[in-house]
Every structure is written in structure tokens, then in C-alpha cells.
N, C-alpha and C positions, 0 to 999 in steps of 0.2 A: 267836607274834605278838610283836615290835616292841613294848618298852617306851613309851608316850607322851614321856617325856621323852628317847627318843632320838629321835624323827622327827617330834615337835611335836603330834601328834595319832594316836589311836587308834580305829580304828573298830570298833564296839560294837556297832552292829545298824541295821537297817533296817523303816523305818516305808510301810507300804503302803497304798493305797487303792480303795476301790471305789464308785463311783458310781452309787448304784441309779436313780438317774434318767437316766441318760445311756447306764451299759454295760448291753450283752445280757446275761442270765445265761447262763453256761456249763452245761451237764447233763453229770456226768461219773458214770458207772456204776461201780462197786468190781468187784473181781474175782469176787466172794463175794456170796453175797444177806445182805443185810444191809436188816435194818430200822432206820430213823431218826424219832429220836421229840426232844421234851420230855422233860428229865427233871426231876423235884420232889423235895421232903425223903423220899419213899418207897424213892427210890433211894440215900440217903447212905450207906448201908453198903456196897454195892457201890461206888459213885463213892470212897470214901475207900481201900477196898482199891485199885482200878484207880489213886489217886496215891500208893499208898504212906505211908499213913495208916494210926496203930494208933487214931486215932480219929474218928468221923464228926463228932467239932463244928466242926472249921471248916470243915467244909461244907454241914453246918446253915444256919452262922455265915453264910454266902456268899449263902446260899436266902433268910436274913430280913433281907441286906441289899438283896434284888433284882435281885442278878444272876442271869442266866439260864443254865442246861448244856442243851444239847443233846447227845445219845450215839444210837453205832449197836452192833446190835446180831445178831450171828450166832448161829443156832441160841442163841438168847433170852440168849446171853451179851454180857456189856457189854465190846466189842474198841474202841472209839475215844470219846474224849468232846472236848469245847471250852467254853468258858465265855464269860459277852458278861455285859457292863458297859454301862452308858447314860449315869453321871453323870462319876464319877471312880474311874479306877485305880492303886494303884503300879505300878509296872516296877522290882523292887526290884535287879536287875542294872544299872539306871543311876543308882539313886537318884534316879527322877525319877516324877511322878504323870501322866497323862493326862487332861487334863479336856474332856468333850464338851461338846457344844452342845447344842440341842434339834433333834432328829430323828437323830443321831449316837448309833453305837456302836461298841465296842473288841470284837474278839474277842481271846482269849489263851486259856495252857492250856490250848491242846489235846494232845492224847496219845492215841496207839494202843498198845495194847498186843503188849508182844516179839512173841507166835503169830500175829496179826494184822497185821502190818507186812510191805509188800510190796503190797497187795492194792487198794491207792490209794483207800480208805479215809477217809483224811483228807480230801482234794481234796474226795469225793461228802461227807464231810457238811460240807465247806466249802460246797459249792453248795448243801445244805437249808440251812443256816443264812440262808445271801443270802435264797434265797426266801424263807423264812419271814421275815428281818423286813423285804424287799418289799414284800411282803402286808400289814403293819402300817403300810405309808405311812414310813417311815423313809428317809433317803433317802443319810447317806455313813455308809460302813464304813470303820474302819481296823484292821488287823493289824500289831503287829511280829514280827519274827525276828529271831535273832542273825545276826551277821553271817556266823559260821562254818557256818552248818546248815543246810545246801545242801538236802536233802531237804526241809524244811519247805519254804524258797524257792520250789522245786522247782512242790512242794502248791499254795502261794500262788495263784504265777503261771499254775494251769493251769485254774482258775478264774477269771481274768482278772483277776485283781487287778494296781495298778500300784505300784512301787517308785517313791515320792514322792520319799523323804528319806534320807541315812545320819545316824546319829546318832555324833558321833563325840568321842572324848574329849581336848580340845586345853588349850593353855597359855595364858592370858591375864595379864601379867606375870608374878606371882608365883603366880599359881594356877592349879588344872585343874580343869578343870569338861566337864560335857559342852554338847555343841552343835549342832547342828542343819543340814544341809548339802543344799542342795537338788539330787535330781537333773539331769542334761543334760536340757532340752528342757520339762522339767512348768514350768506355767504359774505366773508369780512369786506369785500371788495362793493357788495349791495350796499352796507351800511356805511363804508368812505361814500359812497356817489349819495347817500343821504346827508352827511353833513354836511357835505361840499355846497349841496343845494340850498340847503337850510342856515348854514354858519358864514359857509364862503372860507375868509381864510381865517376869522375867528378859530376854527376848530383847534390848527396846530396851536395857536397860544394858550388856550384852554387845557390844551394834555400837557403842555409846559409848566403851568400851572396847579397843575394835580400832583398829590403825591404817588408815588408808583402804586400804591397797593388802592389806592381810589380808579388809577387807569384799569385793571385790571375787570373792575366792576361795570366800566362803562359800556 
């Protein structure tokens, strides 16, 4: 990838949406029977092995802050998890936090594990995850991905999730920062509620900061 400072911006990843009041949920079947559950502090030994973890506390840590894992699970082994947030998250590859609203949540870290991978997998407990917090009256979801990691994308979108935003890493005089860039076509009101969440009130100083004919592009 293209240093930022050779071609003025770098794209980092993409922030997606799903509108549980408006889109259908998608039902997508794994290849493999697999049960999909809740999982709680009873699981963190497993959940901590499955990320590569020599230790379950900060996944404890995760449980008594309130966010939530969902995992599926083949012949009673734990092959895919995801985790969801409600309030605020980091995204420590942009060096940037996620703050919801109320009825808004963040899903991230998800992971199938190597032997399981293939089996689509991720996609179906994408789609438990929508229904279950459905069913709770919640009503926008957002996911990111990197920008490189087509597979996940892949997952995202087969669930019906929409690709709102790219986040991308650009120059403003003297600095770089990241930024916020709204899809072709998503409605200008989708991509404020993305920066909002992503920037906070960084955004307006940043347009204050541009030249007009650079706002235009954004």
C-alpha cells in the first residue's frame, strides 16, 4: 500500500451499516451445524485461548465492562466468536474511539478460528447477532473492516450490511490524521452520524481546515 504522504491519503478501513428498522434480516446457514449462543465470564478460558490469550482477564475485563460475545459452536467446540459494544469503543488501528448513541451498537472482533474457516461461519453468526439485538428494540448497527480483508467484507455484506464510509488517513497542512469519507450514493445525513461517531466534534474542525474545493471531495 501507498505511503499517505505519497498520494495525500490512505485508506484504512471501512465503516458499515445496518438498519434494523428498515432492512430485512438475512438467514444465512454455515456449512457445518453449529450452535449459536451468548456467551458470559463462564466461557473466558475458552474465549481467551480462541484470541490468543495466555490470560482470561481481559476478557473478564471486557464481560464487567458490558460488552457482549456471542460464539458458535461445532460439536460443543468454540469455532467463531464476535463481541458488541453499546457505549464506546477503541479501533486501536486508527487511533480513533466509536461512540454510540442510544439504541446503537458496534460489533468488532470477530474471529473464526483456522479448522473452521471456510464454512461461512461468520456471516450466520453475523445474522444471530442482528436478530438478537432486533429482538432487544435496538435499532442501527455498525461494523468496521480493514480495508484490505476482503473475506470479512465479503461476511459483512452477505448479511446485508452497507458500506457507509471509508476511513482514510489524509494530510491537513502539516498534519495527518484520519478522516471520514462518505460512500457514492448513502444519504448525506448517514455519513454526519458516521463522523459524529468516529470523529465526535473533531469533524467540524477538520472541514474548517480544508480548503473548499478539498470539502467537496470528502
Amino acid at each position: 500500500m501507498a505511503d499517505a504522504s505519497e498520494i495525500g491519503s490512505q485508506h484504512m478501513g471501512i465503516l458499515w451499516m445496518f438498519n434494523l428498522d428498515a432492512s430485512p434480516l438475512v438467514s444465512v446457514a454455515p456449512r457445518v451445524a453449529t450452535t449459536f449462543q451468548q456467551a458470559g465470564p463462564e466461557a473466558a478460558s475458552s474465549l481467551a485461548q480462541a484470541m490468543g490469550l495466555d490470560d482470561p482477564t481481559p476478557v473478564l475485563q471486557r464481560f464487567a465492562s458490558g460488552r457482549r460475545c456471542y460464539v458458535g459452536r461445532v460439536e460443543d467446540r468454540l469455532a467463531t466468536y464476535g463481541w458488541i459494544t453499546f457505549d464506546e469503543e477503541g479501533i486501536g488501528e486508527l487511533g480513533l474511539n466509536i461512540r454510540l448513541q442510544a439504541s446503537e451498537a458496534y460489533i468488532w472482533d470477530c474471529a473464526t478460528l483456522p479448522a473452521y474457516r471456510g464454512q461461512r461461519l461468520y456471516p450466520a453468526l453475523l445474522a444471530y447477532m442482528l436478530s438478537e439485538l432486533q429482538s432487544e428494540g435496538l435499532h442501527r448497527i455498525w461494523i468496521g473492516t480493514d480495508a484490505d480483508n476482503l473475506p470479512s467484507q465479503s461476511g459483512v455484506a452477505l448479511v446485508g450490511c452497507q458500506p457507509v464510509v471509508d476511513v482514510v488517513m489524509t494530510r491537513v497542512l502539516t498534519l495527518r490524521r484520519p478522516w471520514v469519507r462518505g460512500r457514492p450514493g448513502v444519504p448525506e445525513q448517514i455519513v454526519t452520524d458516521a463522523r459524529r461517531a468516529l470523529l465526535g466534534n473533531r469533524a467540524q474542525a477538520w472541514l474548517a481546515a480544508l480548503p473548499l474545493s478539498r470539502h467537496e471531495g470528502l
